[in-house]
MMTF fields as JSON, N, C-alpha, C and O atoms, coordinates in Angstrom:
{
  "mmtfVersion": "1.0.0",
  "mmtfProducer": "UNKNOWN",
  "numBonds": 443,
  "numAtoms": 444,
  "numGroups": 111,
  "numChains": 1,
  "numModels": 1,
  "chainsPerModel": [1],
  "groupsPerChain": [111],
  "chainIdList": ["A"],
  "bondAtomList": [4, 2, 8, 6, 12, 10, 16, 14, 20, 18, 24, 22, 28, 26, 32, 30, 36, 34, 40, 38, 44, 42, 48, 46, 52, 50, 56, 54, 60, 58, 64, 62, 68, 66, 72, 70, 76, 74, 80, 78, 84, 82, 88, 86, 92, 90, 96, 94, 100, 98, 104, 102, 108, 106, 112, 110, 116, 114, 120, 118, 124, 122, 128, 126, 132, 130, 136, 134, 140, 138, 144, 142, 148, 146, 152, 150, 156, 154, 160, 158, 164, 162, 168, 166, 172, 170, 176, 174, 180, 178, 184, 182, 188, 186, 192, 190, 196, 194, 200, 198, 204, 202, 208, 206, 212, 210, 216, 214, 220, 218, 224, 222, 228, 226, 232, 230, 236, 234, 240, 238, 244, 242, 248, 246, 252, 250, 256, 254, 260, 258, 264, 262, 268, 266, 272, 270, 276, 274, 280, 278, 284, 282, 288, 286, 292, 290, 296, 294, 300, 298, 304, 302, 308, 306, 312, 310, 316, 314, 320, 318, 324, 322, 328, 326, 332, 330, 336, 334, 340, 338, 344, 342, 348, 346, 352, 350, 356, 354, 360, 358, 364, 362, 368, 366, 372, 370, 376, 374, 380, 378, 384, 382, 388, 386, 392, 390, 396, 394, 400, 398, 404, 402, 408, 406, 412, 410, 416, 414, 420, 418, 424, 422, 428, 426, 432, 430, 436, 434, 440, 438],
  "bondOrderList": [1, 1, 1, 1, 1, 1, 1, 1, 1, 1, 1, 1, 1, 1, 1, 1, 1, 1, 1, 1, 1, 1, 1, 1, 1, 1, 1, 1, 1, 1, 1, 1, 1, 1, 1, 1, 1, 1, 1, 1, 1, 1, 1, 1, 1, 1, 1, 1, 1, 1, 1, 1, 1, 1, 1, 1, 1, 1, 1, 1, 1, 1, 1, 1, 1, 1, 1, 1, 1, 1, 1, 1, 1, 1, 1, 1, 1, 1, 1, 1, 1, 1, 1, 1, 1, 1, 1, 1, 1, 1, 1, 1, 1, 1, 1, 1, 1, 1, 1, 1, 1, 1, 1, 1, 1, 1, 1, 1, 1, 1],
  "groupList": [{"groupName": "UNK", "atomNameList": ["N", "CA", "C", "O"], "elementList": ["N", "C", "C", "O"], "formalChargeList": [0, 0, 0, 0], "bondAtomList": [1, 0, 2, 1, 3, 2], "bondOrderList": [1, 1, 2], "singleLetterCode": "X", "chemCompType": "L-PEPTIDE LINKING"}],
  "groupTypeList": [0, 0, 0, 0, 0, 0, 0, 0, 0, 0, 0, 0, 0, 0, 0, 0, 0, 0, 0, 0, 0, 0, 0, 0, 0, 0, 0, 0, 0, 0, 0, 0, 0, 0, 0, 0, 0, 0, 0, 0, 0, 0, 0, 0, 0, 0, 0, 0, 0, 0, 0, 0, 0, 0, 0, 0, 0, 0, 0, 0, 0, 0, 0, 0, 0, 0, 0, 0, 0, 0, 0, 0, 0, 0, 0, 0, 0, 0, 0, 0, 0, 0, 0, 0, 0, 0, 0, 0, 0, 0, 0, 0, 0, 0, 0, 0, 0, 0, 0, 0, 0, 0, 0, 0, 0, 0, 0, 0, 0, 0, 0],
  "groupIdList": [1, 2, 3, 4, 5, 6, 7, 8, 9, 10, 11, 12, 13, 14, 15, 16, 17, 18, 19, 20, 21, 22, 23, 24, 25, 26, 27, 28, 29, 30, 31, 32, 33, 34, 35, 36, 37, 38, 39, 40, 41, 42, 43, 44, 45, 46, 47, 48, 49, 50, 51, 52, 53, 54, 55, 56, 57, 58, 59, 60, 61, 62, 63, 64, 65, 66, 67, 68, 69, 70, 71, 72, 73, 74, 75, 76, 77, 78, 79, 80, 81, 82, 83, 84, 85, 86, 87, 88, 89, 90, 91, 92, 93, 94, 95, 96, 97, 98, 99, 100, 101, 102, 103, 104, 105, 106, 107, 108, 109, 110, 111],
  "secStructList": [7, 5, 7, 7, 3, 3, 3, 7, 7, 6, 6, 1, 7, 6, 6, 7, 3, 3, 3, 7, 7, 5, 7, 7, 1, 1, 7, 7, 7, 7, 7, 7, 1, 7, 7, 3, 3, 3, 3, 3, 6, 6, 3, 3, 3, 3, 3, 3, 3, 3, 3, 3, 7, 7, 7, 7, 7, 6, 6, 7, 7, 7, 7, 7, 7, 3, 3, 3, 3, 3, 3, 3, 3, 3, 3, 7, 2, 2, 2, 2, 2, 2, 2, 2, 2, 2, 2, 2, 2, 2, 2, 2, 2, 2, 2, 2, 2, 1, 7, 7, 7, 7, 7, 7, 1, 6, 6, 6, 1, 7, 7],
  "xCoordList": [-21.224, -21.42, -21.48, -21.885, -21.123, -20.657, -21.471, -21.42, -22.025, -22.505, -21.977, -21.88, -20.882, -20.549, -20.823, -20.772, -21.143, -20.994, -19.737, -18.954, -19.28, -18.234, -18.669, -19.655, -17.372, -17.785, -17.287, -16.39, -18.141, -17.876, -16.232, -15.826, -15.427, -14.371, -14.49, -15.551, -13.264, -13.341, -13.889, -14.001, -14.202, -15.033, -16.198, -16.559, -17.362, -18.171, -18.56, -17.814, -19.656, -19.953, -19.933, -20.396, -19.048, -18.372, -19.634, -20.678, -19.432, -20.088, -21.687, -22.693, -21.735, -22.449, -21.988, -20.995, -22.529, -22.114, -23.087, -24.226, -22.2, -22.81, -23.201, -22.682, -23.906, -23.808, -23.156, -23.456, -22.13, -21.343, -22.021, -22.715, -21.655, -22.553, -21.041, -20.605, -20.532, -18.701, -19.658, -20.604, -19.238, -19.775, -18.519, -17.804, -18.239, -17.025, -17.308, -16.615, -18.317, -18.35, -17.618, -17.555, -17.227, -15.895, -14.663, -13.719, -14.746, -13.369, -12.009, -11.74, -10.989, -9.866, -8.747, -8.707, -7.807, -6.657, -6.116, -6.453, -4.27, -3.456, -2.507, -2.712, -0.987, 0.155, 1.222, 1.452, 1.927, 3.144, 3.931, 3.639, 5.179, 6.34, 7.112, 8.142, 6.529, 6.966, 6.064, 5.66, 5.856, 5.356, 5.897, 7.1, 5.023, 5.618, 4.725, 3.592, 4.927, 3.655, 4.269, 5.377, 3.175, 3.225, 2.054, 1.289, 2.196, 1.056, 0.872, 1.757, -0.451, -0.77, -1.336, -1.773, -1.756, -2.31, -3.585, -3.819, -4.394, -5.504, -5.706, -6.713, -4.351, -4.452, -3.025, -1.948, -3.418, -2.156, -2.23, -3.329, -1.318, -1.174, -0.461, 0.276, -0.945, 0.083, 0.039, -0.963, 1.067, 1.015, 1.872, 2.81, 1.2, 1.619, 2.308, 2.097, 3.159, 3.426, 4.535, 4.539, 5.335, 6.039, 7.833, 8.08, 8.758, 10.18, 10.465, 10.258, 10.769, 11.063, 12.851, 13.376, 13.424, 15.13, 15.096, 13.947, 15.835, 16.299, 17.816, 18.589, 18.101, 19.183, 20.071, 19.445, 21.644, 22.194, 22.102, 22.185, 22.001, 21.999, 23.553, 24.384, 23.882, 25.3, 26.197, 25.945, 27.399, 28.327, 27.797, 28.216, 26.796, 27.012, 27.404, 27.833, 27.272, 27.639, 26.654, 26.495, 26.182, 25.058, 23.474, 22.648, 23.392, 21.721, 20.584, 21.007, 19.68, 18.674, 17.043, 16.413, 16.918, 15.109, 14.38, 14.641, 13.518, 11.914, 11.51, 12.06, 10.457, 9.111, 8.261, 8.167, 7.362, 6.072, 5.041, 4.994, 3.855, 3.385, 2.076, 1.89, 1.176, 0.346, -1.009, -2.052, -1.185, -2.428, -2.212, -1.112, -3.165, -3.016, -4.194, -5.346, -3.805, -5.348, -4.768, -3.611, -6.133, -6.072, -6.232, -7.452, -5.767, -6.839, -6.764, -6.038, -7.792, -7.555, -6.779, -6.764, -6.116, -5.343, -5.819, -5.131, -7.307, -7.879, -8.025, -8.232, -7.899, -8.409, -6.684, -6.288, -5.845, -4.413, -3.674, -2.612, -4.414, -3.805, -4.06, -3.381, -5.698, -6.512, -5.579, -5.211, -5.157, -4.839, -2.612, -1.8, -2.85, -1.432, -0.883, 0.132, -2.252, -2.559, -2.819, -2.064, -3.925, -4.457, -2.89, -2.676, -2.273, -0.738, -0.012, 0.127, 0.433, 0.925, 0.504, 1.406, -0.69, -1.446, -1.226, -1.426, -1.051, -1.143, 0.211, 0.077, 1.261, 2.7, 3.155, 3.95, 2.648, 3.063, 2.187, 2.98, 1.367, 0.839, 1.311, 1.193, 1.962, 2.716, 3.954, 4.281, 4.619, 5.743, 5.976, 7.003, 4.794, 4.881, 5.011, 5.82, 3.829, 3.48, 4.882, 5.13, 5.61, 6.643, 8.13, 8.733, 8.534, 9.397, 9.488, 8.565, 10.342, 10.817, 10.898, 11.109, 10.794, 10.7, 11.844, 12.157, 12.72, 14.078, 14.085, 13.838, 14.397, 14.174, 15.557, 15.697, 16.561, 17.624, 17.537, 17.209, 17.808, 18.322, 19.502, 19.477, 20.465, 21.754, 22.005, 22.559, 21.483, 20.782, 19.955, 19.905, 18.987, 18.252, 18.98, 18.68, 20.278, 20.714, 21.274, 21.484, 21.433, 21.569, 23.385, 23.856, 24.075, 25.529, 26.344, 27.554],
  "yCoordList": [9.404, 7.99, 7.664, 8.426, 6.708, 6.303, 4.644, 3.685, 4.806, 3.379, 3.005, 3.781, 1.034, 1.256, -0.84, -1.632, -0.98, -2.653, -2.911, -1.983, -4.022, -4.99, -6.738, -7.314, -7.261, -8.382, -8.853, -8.341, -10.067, -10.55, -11.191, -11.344, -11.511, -12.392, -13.72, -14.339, -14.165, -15.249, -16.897, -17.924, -16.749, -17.801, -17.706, -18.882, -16.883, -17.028, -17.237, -16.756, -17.903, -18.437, -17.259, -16.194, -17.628, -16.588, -16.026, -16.662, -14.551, -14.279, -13.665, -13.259, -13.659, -13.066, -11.398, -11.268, -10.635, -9.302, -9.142, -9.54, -7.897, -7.449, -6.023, -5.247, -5.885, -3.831, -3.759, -4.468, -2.633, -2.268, -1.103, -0.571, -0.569, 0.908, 0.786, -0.09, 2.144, 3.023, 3.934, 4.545, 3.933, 4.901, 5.719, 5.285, 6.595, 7.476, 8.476, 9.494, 8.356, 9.744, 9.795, 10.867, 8.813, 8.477, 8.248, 8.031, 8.331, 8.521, 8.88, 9.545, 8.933, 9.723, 9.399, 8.397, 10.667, 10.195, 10.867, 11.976, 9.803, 9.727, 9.445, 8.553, 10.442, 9.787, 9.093, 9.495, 7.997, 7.604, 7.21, 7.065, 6.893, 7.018, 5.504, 4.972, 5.133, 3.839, 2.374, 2.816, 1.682, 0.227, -0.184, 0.07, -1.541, -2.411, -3.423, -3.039, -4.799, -5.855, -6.9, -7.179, -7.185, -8.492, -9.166, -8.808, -10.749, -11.563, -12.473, -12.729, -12.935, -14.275, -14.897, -14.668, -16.343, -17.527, -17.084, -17.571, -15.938, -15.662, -14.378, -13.988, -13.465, -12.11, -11.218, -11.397, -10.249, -9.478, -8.259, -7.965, -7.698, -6.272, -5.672, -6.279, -4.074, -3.481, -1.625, -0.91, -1.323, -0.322, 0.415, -0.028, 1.78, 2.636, 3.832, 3.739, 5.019, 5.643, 6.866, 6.915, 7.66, 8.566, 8.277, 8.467, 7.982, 8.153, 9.408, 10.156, 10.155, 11.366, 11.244, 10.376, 11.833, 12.224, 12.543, 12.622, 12.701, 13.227, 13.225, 12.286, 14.85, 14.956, 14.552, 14.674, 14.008, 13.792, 14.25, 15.471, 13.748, 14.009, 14.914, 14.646, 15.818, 16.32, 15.203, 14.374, 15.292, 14.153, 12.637, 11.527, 12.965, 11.804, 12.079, 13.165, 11.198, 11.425, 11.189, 11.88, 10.094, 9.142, 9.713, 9.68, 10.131, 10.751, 9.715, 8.569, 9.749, 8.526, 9.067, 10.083, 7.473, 8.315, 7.373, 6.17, 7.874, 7.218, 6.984, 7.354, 6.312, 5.585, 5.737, 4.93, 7.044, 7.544, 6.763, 6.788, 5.793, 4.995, 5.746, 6.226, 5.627, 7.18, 5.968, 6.492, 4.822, 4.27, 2.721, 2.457, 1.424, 0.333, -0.25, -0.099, -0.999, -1.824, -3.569, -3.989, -4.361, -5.294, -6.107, -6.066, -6.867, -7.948, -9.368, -9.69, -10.099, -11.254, -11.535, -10.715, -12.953, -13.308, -13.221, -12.823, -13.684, -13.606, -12.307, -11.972, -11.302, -9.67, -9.689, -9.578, -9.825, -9.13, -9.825, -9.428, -11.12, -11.832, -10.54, -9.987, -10.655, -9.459, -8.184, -7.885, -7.378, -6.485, -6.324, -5.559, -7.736, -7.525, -8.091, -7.837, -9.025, -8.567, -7.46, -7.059, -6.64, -5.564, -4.411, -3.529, -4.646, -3.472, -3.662, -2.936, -5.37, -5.934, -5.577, -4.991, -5.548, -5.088, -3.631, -3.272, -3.002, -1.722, -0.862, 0.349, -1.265, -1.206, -1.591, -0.862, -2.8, -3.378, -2.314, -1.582, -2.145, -1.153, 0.715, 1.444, 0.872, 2.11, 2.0, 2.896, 1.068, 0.915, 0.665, 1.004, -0.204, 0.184, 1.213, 1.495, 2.129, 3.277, 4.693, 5.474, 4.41, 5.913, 4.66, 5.161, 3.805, 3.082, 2.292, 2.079, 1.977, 0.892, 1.728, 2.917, 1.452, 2.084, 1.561, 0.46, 2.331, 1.662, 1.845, 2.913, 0.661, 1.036, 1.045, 1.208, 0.842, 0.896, 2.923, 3.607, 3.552, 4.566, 5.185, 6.241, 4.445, 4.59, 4.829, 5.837, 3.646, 3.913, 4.794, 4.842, 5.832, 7.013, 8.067, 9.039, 7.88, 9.291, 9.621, 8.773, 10.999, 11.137, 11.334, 12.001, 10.97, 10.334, 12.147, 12.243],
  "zCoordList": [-2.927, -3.071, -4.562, -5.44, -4.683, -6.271, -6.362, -5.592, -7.356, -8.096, -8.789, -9.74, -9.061, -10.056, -9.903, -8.961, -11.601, -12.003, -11.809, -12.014, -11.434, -10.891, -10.853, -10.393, -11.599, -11.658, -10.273, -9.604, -9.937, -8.431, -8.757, -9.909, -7.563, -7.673, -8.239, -8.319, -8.661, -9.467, -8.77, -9.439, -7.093, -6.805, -7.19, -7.187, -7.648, -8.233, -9.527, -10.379, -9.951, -11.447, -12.061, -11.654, -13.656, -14.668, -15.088, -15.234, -15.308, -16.17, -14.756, -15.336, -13.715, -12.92, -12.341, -11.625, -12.604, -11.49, -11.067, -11.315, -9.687, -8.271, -8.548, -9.351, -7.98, -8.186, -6.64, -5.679, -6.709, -5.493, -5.416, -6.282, -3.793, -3.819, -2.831, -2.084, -3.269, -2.303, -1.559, -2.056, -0.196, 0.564, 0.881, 1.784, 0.395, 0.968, 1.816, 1.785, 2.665, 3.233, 4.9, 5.503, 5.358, 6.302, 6.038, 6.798, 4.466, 3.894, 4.29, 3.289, 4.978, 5.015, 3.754, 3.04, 3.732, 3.242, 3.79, 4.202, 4.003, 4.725, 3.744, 2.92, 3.749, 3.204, 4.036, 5.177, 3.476, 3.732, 3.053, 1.866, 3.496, 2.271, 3.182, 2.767, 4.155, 4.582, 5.354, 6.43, 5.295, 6.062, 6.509, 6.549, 7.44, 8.018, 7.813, 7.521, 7.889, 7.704, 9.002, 9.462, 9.205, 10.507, 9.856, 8.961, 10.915, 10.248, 11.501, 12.318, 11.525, 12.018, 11.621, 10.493, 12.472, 11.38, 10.356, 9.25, 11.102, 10.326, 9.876, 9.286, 10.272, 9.271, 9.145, 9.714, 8.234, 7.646, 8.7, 9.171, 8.996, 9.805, 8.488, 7.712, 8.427, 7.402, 8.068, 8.037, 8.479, 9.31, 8.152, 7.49, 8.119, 7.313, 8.208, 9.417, 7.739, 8.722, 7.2, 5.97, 8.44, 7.98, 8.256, 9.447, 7.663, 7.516, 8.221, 7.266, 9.131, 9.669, 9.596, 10.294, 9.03, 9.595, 11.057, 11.491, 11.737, 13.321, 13.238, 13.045, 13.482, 12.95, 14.204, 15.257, 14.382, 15.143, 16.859, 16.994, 17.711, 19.206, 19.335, 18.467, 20.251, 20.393, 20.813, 21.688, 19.998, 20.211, 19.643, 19.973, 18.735, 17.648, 16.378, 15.99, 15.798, 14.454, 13.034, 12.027, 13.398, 12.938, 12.943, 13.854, 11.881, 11.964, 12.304, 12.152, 12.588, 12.667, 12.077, 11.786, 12.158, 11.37, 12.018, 12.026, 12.533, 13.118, 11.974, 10.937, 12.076, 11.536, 12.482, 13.407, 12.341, 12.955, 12.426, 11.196, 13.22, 12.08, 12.749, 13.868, 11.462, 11.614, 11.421, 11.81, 11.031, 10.539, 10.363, 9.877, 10.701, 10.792, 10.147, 10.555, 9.005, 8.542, 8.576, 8.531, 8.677, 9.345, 8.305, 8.139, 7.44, 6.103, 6.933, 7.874, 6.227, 6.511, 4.994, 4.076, 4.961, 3.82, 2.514, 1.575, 2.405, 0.772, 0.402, -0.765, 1.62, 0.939, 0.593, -0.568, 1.624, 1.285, 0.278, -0.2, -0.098, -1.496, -3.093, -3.959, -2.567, -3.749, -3.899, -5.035, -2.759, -2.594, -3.486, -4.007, -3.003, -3.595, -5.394, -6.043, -5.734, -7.191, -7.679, -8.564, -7.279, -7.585, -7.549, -8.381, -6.739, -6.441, -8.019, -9.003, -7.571, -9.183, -10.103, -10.702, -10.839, -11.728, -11.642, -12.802, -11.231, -11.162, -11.095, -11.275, -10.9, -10.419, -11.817, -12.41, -12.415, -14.097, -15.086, -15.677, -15.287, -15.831, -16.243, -17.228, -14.61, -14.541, -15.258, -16.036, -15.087, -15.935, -16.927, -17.515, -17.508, -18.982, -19.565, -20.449, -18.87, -19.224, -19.434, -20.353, -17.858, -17.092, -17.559, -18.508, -17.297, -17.366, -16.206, -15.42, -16.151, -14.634, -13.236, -13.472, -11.917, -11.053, -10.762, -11.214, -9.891, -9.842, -8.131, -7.572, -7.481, -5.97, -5.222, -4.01, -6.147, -5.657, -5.331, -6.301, -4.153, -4.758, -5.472, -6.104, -5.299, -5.823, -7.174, -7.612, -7.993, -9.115, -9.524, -10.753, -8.756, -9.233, -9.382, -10.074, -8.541, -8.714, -10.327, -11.195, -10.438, -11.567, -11.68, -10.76, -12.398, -12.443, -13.05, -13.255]
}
């Protein structure tokens, strides 16, 4: 468990902090290398999961890939607004740092 100062979000009066207390001891981690997001009027779905290849059936041709989705978290909109500054911020930061992330893959390959 970790103690740490944090200023509250910006609806509260400037210049006030919270003490947060992180309880990690139900912690998991989980990787994925793909999402999905759904939404309704009052929240975000963001399902995380695994890209698997599956190599052709006999007498096809065409490989295919599942999306095993391994884990589902639920925000309501003001957390998944936070959450997708906080990515921004953090995604702009890396690239300053490593260079541009290039999501084309076509472009990654090396020529």
């Amino acid at each position: 468990m970790v103690d740490e100062n944090v200023d509250k979000p910006a609806e509260e009066p400037v210049g006030q902090q919270m003490r947060i207390r992180l309880d990690e001891r139900e912690m998991k981690t989980v990787y994925a290398n793909a999402f999905r997001t759904n939404g309704t009027a009052e929240e975000v779905m963001l399902d995380f999961g695994l890209n698997l290849a599956v190599p052709p059936a006999p007498g096809q041709t065409q490989p295919e890939i599942t999306f095993q989705i391994t884990d589902r978290v639920i925000l309501n909109y003001y957390s998944a607004k936070r959450l997708a500054i906080t990515l921004s911020q953090l995604i702009r930061r890396h690239e300053e740092q490593f260079g541009t992330l290039e999501l084309d893959v076509n472009k990654r390959r090396a020529k």
